[in-house]
VOPAGU-2260 file (C-alpha; in pm, 1 decimal, decimal comma):
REM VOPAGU-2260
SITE   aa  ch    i         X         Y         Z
SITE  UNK   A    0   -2946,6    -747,2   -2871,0
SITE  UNK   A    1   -2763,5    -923,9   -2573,3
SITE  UNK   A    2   -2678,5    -781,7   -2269,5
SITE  UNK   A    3   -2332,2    -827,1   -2173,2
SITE  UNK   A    4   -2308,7    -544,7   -1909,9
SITE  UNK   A    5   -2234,7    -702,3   -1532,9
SITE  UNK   A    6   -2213,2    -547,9   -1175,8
SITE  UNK   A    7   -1894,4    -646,5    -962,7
SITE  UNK   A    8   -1937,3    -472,8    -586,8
SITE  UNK   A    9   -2126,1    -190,2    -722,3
SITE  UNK   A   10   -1935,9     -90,2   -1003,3
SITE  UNK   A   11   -2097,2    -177,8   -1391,0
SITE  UNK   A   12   -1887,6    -369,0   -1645,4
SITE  UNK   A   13   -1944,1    -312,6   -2005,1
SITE  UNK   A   14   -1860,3    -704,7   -2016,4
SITE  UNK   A   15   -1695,1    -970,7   -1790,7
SITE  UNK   A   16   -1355,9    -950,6   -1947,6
SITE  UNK   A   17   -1071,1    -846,9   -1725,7
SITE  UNK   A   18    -721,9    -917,6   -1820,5
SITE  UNK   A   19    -547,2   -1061,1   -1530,7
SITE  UNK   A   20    -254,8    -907,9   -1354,8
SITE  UNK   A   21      76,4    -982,4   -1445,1
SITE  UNK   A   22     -33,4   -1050,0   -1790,1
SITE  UNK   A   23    -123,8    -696,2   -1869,1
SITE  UNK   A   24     154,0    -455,4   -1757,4
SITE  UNK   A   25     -30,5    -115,4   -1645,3
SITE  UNK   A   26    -249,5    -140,1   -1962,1
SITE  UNK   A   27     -76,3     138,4   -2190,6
SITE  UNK   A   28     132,4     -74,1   -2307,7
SITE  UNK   A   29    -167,2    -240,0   -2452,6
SITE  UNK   A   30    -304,2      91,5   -2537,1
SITE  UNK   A   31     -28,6     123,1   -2830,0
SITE  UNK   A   32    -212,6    -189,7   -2996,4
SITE  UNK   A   33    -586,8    -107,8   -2939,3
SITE  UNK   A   34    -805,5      85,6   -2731,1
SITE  UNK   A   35    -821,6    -102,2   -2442,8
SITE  UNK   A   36   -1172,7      67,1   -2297,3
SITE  UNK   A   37   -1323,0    -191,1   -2517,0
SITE  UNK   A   38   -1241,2    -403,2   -2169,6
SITE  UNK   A   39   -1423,0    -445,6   -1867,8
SITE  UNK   A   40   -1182,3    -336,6   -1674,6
SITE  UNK   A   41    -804,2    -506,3   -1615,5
SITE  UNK   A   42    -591,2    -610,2   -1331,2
SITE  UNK   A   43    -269,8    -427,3   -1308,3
SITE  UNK   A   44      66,6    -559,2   -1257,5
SITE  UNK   A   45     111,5    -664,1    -880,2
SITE  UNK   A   46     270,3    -401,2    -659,7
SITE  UNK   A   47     390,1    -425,6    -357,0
SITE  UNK   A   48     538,0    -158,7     -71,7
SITE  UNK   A   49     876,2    -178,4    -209,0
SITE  UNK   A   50     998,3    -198,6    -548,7
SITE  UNK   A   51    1114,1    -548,5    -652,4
SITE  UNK   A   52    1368,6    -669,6    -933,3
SITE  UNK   A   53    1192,3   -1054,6    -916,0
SITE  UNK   A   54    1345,1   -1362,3    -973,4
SITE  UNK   A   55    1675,3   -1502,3   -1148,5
SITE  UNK   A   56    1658,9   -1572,3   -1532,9
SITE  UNK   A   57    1532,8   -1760,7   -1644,8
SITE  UNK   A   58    1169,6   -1736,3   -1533,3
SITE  UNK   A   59     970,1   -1872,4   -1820,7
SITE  UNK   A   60     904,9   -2239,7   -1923,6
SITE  UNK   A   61     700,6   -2344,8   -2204,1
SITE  UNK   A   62     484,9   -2687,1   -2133,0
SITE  UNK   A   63     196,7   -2819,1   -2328,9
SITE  UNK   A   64     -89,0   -2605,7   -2295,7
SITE  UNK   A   65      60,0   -2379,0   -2073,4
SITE  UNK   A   66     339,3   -2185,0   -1934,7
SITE  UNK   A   67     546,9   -2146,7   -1635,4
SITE  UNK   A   68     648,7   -1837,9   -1471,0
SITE  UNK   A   69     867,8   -1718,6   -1176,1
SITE  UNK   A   70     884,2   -1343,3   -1222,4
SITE  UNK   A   71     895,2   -1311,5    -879,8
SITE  UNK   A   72     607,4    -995,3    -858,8
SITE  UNK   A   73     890,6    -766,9   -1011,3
SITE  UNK   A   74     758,9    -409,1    -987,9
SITE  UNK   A   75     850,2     -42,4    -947,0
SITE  UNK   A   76     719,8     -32,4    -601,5
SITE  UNK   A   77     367,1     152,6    -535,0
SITE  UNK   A   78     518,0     533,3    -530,8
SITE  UNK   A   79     582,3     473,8    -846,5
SITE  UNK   A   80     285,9     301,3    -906,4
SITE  UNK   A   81      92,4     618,5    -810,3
SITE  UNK   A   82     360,5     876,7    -924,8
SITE  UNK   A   83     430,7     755,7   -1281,5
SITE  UNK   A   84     236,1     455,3   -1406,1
SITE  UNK   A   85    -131,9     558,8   -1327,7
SITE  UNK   A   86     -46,8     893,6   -1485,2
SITE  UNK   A   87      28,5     757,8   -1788,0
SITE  UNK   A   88    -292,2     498,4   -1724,6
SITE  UNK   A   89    -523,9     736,9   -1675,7
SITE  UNK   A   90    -443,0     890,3   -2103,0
SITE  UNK   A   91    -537,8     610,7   -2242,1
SITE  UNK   A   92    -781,3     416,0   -1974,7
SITE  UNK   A   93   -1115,3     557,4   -1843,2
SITE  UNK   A   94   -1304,1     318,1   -1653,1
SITE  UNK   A   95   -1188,7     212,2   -1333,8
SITE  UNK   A   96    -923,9     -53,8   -1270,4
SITE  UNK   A   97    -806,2    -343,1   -1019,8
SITE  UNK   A   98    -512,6    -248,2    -834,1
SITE  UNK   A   99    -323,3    -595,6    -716,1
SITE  UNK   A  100    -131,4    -601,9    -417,0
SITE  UNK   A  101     131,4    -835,3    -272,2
SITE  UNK   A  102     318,9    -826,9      34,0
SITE  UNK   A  103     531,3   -1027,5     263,6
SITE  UNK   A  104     402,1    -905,7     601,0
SITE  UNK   A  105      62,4    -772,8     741,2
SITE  UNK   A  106     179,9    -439,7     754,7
SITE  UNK   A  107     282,1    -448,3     392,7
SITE  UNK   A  108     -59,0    -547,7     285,0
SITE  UNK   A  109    -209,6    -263,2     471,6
SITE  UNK   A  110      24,9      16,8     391,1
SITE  UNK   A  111      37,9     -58,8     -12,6
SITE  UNK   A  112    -362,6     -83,5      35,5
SITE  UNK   A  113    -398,3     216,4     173,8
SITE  UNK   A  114    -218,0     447,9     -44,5
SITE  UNK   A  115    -365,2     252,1    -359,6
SITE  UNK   A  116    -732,8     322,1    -201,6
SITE  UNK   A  117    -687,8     705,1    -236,0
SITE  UNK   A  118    -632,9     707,0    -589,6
SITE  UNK   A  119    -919,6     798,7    -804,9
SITE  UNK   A  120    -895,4     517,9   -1077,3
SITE  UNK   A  121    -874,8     243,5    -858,2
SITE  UNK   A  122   -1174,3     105,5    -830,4
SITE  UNK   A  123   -1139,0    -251,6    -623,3
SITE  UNK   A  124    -843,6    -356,4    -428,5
SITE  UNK   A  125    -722,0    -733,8    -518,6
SITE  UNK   A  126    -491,8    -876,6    -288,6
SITE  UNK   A  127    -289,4   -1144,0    -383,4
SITE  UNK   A  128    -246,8   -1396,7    -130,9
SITE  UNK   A  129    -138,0   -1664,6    -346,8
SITE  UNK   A  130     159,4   -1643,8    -526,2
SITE  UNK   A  131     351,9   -1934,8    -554,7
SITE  UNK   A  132     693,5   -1770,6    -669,1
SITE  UNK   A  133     874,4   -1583,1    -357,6
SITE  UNK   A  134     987,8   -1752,9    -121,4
SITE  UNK   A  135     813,7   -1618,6     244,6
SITE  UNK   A  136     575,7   -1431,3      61,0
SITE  UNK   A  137     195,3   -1440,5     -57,5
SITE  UNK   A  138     176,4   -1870,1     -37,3
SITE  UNK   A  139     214,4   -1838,3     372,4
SITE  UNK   A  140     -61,5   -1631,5     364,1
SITE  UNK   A  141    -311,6   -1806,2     136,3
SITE  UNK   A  142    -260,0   -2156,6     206,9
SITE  UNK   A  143    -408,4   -2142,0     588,1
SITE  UNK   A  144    -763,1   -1983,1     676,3
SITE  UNK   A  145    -657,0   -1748,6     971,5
SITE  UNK   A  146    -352,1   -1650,1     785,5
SITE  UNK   A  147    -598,9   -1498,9     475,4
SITE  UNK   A  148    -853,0   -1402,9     710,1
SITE  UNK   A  149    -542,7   -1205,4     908,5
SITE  UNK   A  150    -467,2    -974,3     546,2
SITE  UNK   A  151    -812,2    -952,8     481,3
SITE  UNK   A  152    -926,1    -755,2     793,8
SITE  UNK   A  153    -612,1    -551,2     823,9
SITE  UNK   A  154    -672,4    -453,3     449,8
SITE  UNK   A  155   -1046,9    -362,9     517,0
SITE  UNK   A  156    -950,8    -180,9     801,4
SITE  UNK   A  157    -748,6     115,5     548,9
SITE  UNK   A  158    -991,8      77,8     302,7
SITE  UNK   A  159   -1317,2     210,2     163,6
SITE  UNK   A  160   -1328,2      60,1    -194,7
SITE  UNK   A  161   -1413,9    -297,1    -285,1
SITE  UNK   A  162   -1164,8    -594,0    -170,6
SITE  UNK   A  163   -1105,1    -890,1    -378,4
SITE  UNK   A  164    -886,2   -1149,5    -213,7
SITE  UNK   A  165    -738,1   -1389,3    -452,0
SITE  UNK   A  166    -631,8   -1714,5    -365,6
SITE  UNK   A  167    -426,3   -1999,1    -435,2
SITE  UNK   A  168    -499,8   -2340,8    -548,9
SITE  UNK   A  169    -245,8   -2482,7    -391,1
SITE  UNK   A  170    -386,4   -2570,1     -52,1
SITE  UNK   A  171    -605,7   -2840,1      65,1
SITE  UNK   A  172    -981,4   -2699,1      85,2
SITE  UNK   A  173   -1000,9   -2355,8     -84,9
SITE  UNK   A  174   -1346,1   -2306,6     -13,4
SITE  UNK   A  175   -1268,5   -2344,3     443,0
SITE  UNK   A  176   -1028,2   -2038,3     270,6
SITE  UNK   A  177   -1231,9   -1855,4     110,4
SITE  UNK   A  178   -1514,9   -1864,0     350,7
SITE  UNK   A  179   -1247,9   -1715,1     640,0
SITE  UNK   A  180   -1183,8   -1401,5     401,9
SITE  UNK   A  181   -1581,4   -1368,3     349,3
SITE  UNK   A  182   -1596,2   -1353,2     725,5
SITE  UNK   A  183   -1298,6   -1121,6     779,4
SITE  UNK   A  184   -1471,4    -909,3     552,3
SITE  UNK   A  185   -1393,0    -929,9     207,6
SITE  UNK   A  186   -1641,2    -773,9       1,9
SITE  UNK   A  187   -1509,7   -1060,8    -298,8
SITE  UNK   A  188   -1304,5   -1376,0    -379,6
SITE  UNK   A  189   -1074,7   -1417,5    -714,1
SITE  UNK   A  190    -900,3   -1727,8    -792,2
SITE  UNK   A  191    -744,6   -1916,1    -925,9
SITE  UNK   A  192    -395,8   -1768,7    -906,5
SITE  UNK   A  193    -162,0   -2068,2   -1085,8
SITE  UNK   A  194     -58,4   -2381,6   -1038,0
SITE  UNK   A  195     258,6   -2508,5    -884,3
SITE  UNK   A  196     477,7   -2662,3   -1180,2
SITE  UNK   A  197     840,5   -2743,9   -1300,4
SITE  UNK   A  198     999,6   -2815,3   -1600,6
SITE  UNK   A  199    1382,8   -3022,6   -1651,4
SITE  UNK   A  200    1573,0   -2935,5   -1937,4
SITE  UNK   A  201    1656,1   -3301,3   -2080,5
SITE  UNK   A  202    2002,5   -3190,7   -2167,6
SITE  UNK   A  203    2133,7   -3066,4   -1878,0
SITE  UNK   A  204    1925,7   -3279,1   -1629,0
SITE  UNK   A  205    1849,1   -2941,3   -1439,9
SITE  UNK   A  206    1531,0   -2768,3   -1382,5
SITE  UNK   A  207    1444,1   -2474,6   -1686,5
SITE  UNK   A  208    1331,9   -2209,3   -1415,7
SITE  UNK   A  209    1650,2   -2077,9   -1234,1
SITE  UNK   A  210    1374,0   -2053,2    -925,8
SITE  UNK   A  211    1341,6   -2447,2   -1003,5
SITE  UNK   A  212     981,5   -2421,3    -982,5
SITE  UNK   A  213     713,1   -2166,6   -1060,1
SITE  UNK   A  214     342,5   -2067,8   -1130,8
SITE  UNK   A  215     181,3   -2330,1   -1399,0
SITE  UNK   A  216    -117,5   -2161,9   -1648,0
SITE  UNK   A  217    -267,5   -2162,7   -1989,1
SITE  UNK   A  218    -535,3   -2331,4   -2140,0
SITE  UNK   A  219    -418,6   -2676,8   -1927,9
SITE  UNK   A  220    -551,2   -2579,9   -1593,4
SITE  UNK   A  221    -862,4   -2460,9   -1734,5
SITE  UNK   A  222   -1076,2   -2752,6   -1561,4
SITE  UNK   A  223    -922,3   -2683,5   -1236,2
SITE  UNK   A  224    -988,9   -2361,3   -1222,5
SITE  UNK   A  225   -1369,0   -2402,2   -1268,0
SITE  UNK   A  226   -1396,8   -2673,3   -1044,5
SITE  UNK   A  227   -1275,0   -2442,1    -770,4
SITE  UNK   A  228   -1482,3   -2160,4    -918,9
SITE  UNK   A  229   -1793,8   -2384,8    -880,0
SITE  UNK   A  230   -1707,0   -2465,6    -511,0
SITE  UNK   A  231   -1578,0   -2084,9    -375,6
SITE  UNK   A  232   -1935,6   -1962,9    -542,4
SITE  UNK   A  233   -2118,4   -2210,4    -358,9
SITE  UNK   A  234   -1980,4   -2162,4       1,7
SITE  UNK   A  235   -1954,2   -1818,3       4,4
SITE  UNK   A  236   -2184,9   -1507,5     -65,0
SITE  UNK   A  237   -2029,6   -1265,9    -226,9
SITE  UNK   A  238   -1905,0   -1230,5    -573,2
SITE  UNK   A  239   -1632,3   -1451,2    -730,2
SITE  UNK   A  240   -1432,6   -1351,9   -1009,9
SITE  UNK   A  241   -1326,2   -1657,3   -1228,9
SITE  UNK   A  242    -997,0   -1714,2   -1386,7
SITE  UNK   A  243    -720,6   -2002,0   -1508,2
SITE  UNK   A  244    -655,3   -2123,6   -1801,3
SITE  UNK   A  245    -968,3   -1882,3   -1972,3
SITE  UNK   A  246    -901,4   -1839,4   -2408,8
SITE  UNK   A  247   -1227,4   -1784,3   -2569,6
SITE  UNK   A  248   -1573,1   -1649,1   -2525,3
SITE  UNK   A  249   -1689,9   -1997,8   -2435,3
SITE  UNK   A  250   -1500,9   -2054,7   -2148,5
SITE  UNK   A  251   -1626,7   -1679,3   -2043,6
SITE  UNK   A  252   -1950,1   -1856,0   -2022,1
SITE  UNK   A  253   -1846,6   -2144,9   -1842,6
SITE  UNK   A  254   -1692,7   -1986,4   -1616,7
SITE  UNK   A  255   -1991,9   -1745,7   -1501,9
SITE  UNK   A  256   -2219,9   -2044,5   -1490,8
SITE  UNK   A  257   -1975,7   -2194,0   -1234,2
SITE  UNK   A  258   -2087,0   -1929,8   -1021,1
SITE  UNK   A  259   -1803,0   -1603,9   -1177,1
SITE  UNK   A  260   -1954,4   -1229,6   -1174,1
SITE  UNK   A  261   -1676,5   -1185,7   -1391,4
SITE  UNK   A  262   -1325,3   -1316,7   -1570,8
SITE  UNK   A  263    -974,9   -1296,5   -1547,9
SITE  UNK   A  264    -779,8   -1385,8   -1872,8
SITE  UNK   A  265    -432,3   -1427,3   -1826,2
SITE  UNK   A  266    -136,9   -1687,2   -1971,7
SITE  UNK   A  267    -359,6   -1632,3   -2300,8
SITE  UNK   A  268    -255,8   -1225,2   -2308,0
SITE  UNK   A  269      82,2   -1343,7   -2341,9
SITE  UNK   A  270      67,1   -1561,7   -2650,8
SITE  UNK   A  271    -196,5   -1300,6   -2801,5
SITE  UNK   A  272    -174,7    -962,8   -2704,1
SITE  UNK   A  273    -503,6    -934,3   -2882,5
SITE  UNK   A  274    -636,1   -1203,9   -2621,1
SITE  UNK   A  275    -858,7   -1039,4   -2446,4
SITE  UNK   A  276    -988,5    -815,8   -2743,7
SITE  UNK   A  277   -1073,5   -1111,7   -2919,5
SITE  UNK   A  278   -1273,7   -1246,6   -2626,8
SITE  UNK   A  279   -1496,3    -944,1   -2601,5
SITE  UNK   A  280   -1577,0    -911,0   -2952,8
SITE  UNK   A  281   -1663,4   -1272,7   -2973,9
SITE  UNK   A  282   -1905,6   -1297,3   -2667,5
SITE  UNK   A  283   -2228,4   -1179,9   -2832,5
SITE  UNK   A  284   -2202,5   -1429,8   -3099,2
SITE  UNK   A  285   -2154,4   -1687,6   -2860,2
SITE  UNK   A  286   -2417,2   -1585,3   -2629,2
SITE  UNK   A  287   -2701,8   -1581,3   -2875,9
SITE  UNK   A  288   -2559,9   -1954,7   -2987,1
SITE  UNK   A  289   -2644,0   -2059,6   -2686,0
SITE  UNK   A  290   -2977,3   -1882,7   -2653,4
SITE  UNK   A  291   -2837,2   -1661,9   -2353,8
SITE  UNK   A  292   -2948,5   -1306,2   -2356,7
SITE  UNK   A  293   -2803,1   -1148,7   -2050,5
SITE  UNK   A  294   -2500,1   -1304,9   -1904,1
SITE  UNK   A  295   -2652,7   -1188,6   -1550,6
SITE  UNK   A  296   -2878,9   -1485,5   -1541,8
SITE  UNK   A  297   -2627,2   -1749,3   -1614,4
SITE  UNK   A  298   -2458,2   -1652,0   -1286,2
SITE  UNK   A  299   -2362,3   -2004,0   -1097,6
SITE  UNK   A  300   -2639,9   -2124,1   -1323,3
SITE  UNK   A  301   -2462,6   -2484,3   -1274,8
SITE  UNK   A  302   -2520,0   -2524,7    -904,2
């Protein structure tokens, strides 16, 4: 019998899988299908302090292997977060889960932290520095050390659970990055968010996203994503938590011997809702294939 039980910052998985946020609503949707304790844990939508109608339509581009988004983080704000849609969470979901953040200030970071850290369910804190789609808001943050290291310690400094900064890949040397938020005092790194991308519809000669460009994922940037895995886990020492591009049980694998605790599935969610499901329920059968018996000693196995 395998073991596929890990430990991320103190708290035990059943397995690695963890859909990613944005991909996942606030998980009762994805209740109504199957019972989504079957899951690690999961990554809720990104909140931030406000609530947020995103961007223009459209926001979605289809490319090979992938997808394009510029949603834009839209969200109900985090009262409403806490008021209405961990309520209805906590029915249906009974492990702990990831709350995302975003922001577009310091302060923001911190406040929408701090309120998140007193809820009961929460279990880590990830903080999205990264994302590519809003204009003056988590890319100026992620893409310069002392800009990620500046969230990170004003986040630790409301906090008492876990912090998980995820970053970008858009930015020159992700590990000088990631490294800055290790010394800041983040207690984890996740990444990758997605790639920058763009799309032109041959008809018009304009770009498809109304936002021109957005956040490229799915199966494409798969590669990427490891590569950076492999060179976060190796400069830093604390946990990383793997995602991009992740479909099947395999790449699970691959991505924890690239150094992952654990792994984010995302794009895939959204072409499947039964994504993530799948995954777990195919991950002992691929671990004895490949002769592994507890996914804890294939950790960064590759370095």
């Amino acid at each position: 019998m395998v073991n596929t039980k890990v430990d991320l910052l103190g708290i035990t998985l059943d397995n690695p899988v963890i859909p990613a946020s944005g991909t996942f609503g606030f998980g009762y949707e994805f209740a109504e299908l199957y019972d989504i304790n079957c899951l690690g844990t999961f990554s809720f939508k990104g909140t931030t302090r406000e609530s947020r109608f995103g961007n223009p339509t459209p926001r979605i581009a289809e490319c090979t292997a992938g997808m394009i988004n510029a949603v834009g983080l839209q969200n109900p704000g985090v009262d409403a977060v806490i008021n209405e849609e961990l309520p209805k969470l906590k029915k249906v979901f009974h492990k702990p889960v990831m709350a995302n953040v975003s922001g577009f200030s310091v302060e923001d970071y911190a406040y929408t932290c701090a309120l998140l850290d007193r809820e009961e369910q929460v279990g880590w804190l990830e903080v999205n520095v990264s994302c590519p789609n809003v204009h003056g808001g988590g890319m100026s943050f992620g893409t310069e050390p002392d800009a990620a290291a500046e969230v990170t310690r004003a986040v630790k400094a409301v906090t008492t659970k876990p912090v998980i900064i995820k970053l970008s890949p858009n930015v020159k040397d992700i590990a000088a990055i990631a490294k800055a938020c290790e010394r800041a005092g983040a207690d984890g790194i996740s990444l990758i968010n997605t790639l920058l991308g763009m799309r032109i519809d041959l008809k018009t000669g304009r770009p498809v996203i109304a936002n021109t460009m957005g956040g490229f994922s799915g199966p494409a940037i798969f590669p990427v994503a490891l590569r950076m895995v492999y060179q976060v886990s190796k400069a830093v020492g604390i946990p990383v938590v793997g995602m991009g591009g992740v479909s099947c049980a395999e790449d699970v694998i691959e991505m924890m011997m690239a150094g992952a605790s654990a792994v984010e599935v995302g794009a895939a969610n959204l072409v499947d809702p039964y994504a993530s499901k799948k995954i777990v329920e195919a991950l002992p059968a691929a671990m004895e294939k490949y002769g592994i018996n507890d996914l804890n000693d294939i950790i960064g196995k590759a370095h």
